[in-house]
Residue, then its C-alpha position, 0 to 999 in steps of 0.5 A: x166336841x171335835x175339839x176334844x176327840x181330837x185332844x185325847x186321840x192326840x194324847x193316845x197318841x202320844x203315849x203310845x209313841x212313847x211306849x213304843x220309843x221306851x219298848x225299843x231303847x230298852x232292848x238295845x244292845x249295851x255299848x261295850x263290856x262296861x256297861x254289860x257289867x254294870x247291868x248285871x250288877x245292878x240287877x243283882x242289887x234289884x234282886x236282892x233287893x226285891x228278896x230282902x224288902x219283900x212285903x212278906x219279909x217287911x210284915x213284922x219290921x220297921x222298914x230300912x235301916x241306916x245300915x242298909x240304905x248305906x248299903x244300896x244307895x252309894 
């Protein structure tokens, strides 16, 4: 019974490590202008994709077509 109590403190542990690294890297600073500007161009393409491909906006389509994806996955 310790063995498992010890197993899954051990897994929280873990997983609570690793928020705290992915919490901290992902509000970092960015490098450089470069990479400034990639950031928000890439979050623009969320947004718009997040706008586009809304579940309301999908109700009545057929999903992706070939034109889009071209589009967003370069």
């Amino acid at each position: 019974m310790a063995t498992l109590i010890a197993l899954f403190a051990g897994l929280a542990a873990l997983v609570a490590g690793l928020a705290v690294y992915l919490h901290r890297r992902h509000r970092r600073p960015t490098e450089n202008i470069d990479g400034v500007l990639a950031e928000q161009e890439r979050l623009a393409q969320l947004r718009a994709l997040r706008s586009s491909y809304s579940s309301i906006a999908m109700h009545s389509t057929h999903g992706l077509t070939t034109d889009d994806l071209g589009r967003y996955h370069r």
